[in-house]
C-alpha positions, 0 to 999 in steps of 0.5 A, a space after each residue: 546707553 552710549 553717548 557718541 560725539 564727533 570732536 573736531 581735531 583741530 579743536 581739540 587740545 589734550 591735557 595742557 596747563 595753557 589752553 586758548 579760548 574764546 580768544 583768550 589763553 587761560 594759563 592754570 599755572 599763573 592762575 590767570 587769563 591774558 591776551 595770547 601772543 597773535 591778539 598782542 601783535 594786533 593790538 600794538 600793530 593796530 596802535 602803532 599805525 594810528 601813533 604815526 598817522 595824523 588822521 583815521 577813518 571812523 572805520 579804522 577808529 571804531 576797529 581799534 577801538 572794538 579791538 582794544 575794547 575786547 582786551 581791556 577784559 584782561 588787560 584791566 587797567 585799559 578801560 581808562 584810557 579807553 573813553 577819549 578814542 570813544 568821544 571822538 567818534 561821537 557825531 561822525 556817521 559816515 565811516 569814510 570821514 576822518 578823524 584827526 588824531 590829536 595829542 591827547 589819544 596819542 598820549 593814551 594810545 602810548 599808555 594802552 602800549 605799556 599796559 599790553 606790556 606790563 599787565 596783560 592778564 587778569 587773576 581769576 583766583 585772588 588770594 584772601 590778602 586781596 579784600 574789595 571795597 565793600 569788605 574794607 569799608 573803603 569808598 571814595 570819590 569827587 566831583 569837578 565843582 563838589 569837591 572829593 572825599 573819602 570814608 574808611 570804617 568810620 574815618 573820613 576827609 573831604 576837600 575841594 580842588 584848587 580853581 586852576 583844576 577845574 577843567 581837568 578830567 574827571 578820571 584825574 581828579 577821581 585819582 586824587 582821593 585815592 592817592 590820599 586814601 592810601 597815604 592816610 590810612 597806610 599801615 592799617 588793614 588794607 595795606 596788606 595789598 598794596 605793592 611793595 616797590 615804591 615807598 608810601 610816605 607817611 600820612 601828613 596834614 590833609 591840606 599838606 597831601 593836597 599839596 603834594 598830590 598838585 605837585 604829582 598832577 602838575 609836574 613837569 618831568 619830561 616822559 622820558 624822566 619819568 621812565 627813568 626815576 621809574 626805573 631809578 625807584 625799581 632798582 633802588 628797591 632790588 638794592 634794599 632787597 638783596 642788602 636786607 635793608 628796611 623799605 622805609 620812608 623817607 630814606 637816610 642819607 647812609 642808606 643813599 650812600 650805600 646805594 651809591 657805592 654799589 651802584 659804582 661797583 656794578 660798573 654805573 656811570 657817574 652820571 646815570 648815579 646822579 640821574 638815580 640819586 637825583 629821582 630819590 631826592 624828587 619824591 622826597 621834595 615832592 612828599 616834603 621830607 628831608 632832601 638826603 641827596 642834599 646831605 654833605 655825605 651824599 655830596 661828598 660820594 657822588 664827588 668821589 664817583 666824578 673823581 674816580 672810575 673803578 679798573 675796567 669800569 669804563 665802557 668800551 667800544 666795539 670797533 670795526 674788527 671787534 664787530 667782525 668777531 661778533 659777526 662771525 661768533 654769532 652762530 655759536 651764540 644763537 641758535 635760531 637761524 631768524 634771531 641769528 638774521 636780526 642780531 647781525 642786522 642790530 649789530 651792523 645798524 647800531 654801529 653804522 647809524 650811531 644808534 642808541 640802545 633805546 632806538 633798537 629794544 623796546 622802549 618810547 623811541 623804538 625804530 618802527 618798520 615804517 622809519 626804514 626806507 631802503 632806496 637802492 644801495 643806500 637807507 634811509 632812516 627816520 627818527 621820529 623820536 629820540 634823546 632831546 629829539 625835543 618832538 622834531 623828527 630827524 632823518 640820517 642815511 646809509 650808503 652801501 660800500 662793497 668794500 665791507 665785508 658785511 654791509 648794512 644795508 644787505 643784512 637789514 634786507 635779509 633780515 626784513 625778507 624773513 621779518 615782513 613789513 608787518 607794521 610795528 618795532 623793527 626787531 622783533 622776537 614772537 611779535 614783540 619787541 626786543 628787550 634791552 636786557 635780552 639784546 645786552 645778553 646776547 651781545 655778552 655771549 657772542 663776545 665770550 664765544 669770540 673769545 672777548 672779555 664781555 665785561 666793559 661792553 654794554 649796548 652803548 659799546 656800539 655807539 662809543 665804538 662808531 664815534 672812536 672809529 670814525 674819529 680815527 679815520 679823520 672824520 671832523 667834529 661836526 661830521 660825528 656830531 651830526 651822525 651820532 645826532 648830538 646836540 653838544 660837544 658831549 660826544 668827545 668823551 665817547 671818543 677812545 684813545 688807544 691809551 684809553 
C-alpha cells in the first residue's frame, strides 16, 4: 500500500541545521531555539516606539505585551520584567483609553531590549554540569513582612529585611537570598554552573552579606557607570584569560598593575584606565575587601599613565580630506551597495554633528529614525539622551552647503531612501543595530584601502576630527562647545595642533 501526500512548496524546507517554525528558529548546531531575525525587528520596533511615547492605547499595551509575552518563551529572563506592563492594564476596558507610560515600564522596557540582544535563545539539550533545584537540594525564598532564606542539603539562613525595604518589589527581594546563596555556599557542588566572568567574593558573616547585598540594591551608579564597570569587569576578566592569571577574589594590587600596563600598551586613554581600575576598587568596597586601587603601587602607575603616553597612542583626528579619502575607499572596503550607503552617511554624520560613537552603534544613546527631521536643505537632530544629557533632550541642525563635495544632508537622504522609516536605531544592519566594534573595523579597512595607517584612529576620530577642523577655521570656544554639546572646557584637549 502507497501513502501519497501533497507538500506545499513554499513550506517546505530540505535538510538545513536552521529550520523556522512555529515562529520560532531552531538551530541544530547551537542546540537552541530563539526569536528569528523578523520577530526581533518587531519586538525592538514595537519597544521603541512606547520608549519615546508618554501614552499608549490599551490596544497598543495589550500588542506589546501579547508580543513580548510570546518571546519570553525563548528569550527566558523576560518574564520578570514582563508583570509591570500587565499591572497597568489592569482596570482599563475600553482599548481606545490611555495609559501613561511611566518610568518604571520604561526602565523594563530598556531591559527587555538588552534581553533580545544578549539572550535571545533558549538550549533545549543542558549539558549534565546544569543540575536544577531539586537535584541540588537548593530552595530559596522571601516574603516583604516574613523575611528570607534559604536550604541547601542540610544548610540553611534566614533573615529579615531592614524597614526602609518594605515597599520594594517582591521579585527584588526574592533576588536577595539567591545572591546569598551563591556566595555562601560557592565552591560546592553547585558552582560548576555558575559563570566564570564575574568574581564571587568569598563567603562572609550572613549579616555581613546583607550588608553588601543593601549596598547592590541601593547604589547609586548612574546607568551608564554601570554599563561601563560591566564592561571594565569583562575586559579584565579577557585580560586574565589571555595572561593565564588565576580568577581570584579579591584581586592583588600586582595583578591590578599588571592590568594597567597592558591596557596603556593596547593604546587606552589614561582616563578610560582610571574608569576601568575605578570599577575593581567598587566591587571590592561594595563586598568589604581591601581596596587595591588604594595601593601606593597602583597610584604610582596610573600616575605614570597621566605622565605619559606611548608613541602613536594618542588618537588622531579625521579631518575634512582624511574624510575625503574614506569616502572614496569605501567601495573597496564594503561590498554591500546598502552598507556601503549607511557607512558613508555615519562617516559624514559623525563628523558634521559631533557625534559620539554611542550615539550611531548600539548602545542606551543610540539616534533613533524618529530623532531626524530633514527640513529642506537643513537637519534636524534630537538627542534624547546622551553623555551627562542628565535627562534633558538637546536638539543641533545641519545645514547643507553645495559647496561640499559630499554633503550630509544628501547622504542621510540616500541612505534613509533604501533604509525606510521603520521605527527603531538609525543604522542598521539586518534589522539590528550596528555594533561599535563592527563600525570601528570597517572605519580600519577603509583607512587601509586609503591607504592610511589605521592605528591611532578609533571611532572618537571623527569627533577629535570635527573640534580640530572647526577650531582651524576660526570657529570660537563656544560655537564648539556648543556643537560638540559639551558642558566644560574639556573639548580643548580634542583640539589637534599640526605639531601634534
Amino acid at each position: 500500500m502507497t501513502l501519497t501526500s501533497r507538500l506545499h512548496r513554499k513550506k517546505t524546507v530540505g535538510p538545513s541545521n536552521n529550520v523556522a517554525f512555529v515562529g520560532f528558529e531552531i538551530d541544530t548546531i547551537a542546540e537552541e531555539v530563539r526569536l528569528p531575525a523578523d520577530k526581533l525587528l518587531k519586538c525592538r520596533q514595537s519597544i521603541s516606539q512606547l520608549l519615546l511615547a508618554k501614552s499608549a492605547t490599551l490596544r497598543e499595551l495589550q500588542s506589546v505585551i501579547g508580543l513580548l509575552n510570546f518571546a519570553c518563551t525563548v528569550v527566558v529572563p523576560g518574564r520578570a520584567f514582563l508583570r509591570r506592563l500587565v499591572d497597568k492594564t489592569m482596570g482599563v476596558h475600553k482599548p481606545y483609553h490611555h495609559i501613561r507610560v511611566t518610568t518604571d515600564i520604561k526602565q523594563d522596557l530598556q531591559m527587555w531590549l538588552n534581553f533580545l540582544s544578549f539572550f535571545n535563545g533558549k538550549s533545549l539539550f543542558h549539558t549534565e554540569m546544569f543540575l536544577d533545584a531539586s537535584t541540588e537540594h537548593l530552595y530559596t525564598d522571601a516574603a516583604g513582612a516574613a523575611g528570607f532564606g534559604a536550604v541547601y542539603k542540610t544548610h540553611w539562613f534566614w533573615g529579615s529585611f531592614p524597614p526602609a525595604w518594605s515597599e520594594q518589589n517582591i521579585t527584588l527581594l526574592e533576588l536577595v537570598p539567591i545572591t546569598l546563596a551563591l556566595e555562601t555556599w560557592a565552591g560546592r557542588a553547585f558552582s560548576a554552573t555558575l559563570p566564570s566572568g564575574f568574581p564571587l567574593p568569598t563567603a562572609t558573616r550572613l549579616d555581613q552579606l546583607t550588608e553588601s547585598a543593601s549596598q547592590l540594591l541601593t547604589t547609586s551608579l548612574s546607568p551608564a557607570s554601570q554599563a561601563l564597570y560591566r564592561r571594565a569587569w569583562l575586559i579584565f576578566h579577557t585580560f586574565r584569560e589571555k595572561f593565564n592569571i588565576p580568577n581570584k577574589f579579591p584581586v592583588s594590587d600586582h595583578v591590578v598593575f599588571l592590568y594597567i600596563t597592558h591596557l596603556h600598551q593596547s593604546g587606552y586613554a589614561a582616563s578610560t584606565i582610571a574608569s576601568h581600575v575605578s570599577a575593581i576598587g567598587f566591587v571590592h568596597k561594595l563586598n568589604k575587601q581591601t581596596d587595591p586601587s588604594e595601593s601606593f603601587l597602583v597610584k604610582k602607575t596610573l600616575v605614570a599613565v597621566r605622565k605619559s603616553r606611548l608613541p602613536g597612542a594618542k588618537r588622531l583626528p579625521i579631518t575634512d580630506d582624511i574624510l575625503q579619502r574614506l569616502l572614496s575607499s569605501l567601495h573597496r572596503a564594503v561590498g554591500s551597495s546598502y552598507q556601503r550607503c549607511m557607512y558613508r552617511s555615519m562617516f559624514l554624520l559623525a563628523f558634521h554633528a559631533f557625534l559620539r560613537v554611542g550615539e550611531i552603534t548600539h548602545s542606551v544613546h543610540n539616534l533613533q529614525v524618529n530623532s531626524i527631521q530633514i527640513l529642506g536643505s537643513r537637519v534636524q537632530i534630537t538627542f534624547h539622551s546622551f553623555k551627562h544629557s542628565e535627562g534633558q533632550a538637546e536638539t543641533r541642525f545641519i545645514d547643507s552647503n553645495s559647496r561640499q563635495p559630499d554633503c550630509p544632508i544628501q547622504a542621510l537622504k540616500d541612505y534613509i531612501a533604501v533604509r525606510g522609516n521603520t521605527p527603531g536605531p538609525l543604522y542598521t544592519v539586518h534589522g539590528s543595530a550596528v555594533t561599535r566594534r563592527t563600525f570601528v573595523q570597517v572605519l580600519k579597512d577603509t583607512l587601509t584601502h586609503a591607504g592610511i595607517p589605521s592605528h591611532g584612529f578609533n571611532s572618537h576620530s571623527f569627533r577629535i576630527g570635527a573640534a580640530t577642523t572647526y577650531a582651524k577655521n576660526g570657529a570660537s570656544d563656544a560655537q564648539i562647545r556648543f556643537l560638540g554639546r559639551w558642558k566644560s572646557d574639556a573639548f580643548k584637549v580634542y583640539i589637534r595642533s599640526p605639531q601634534s
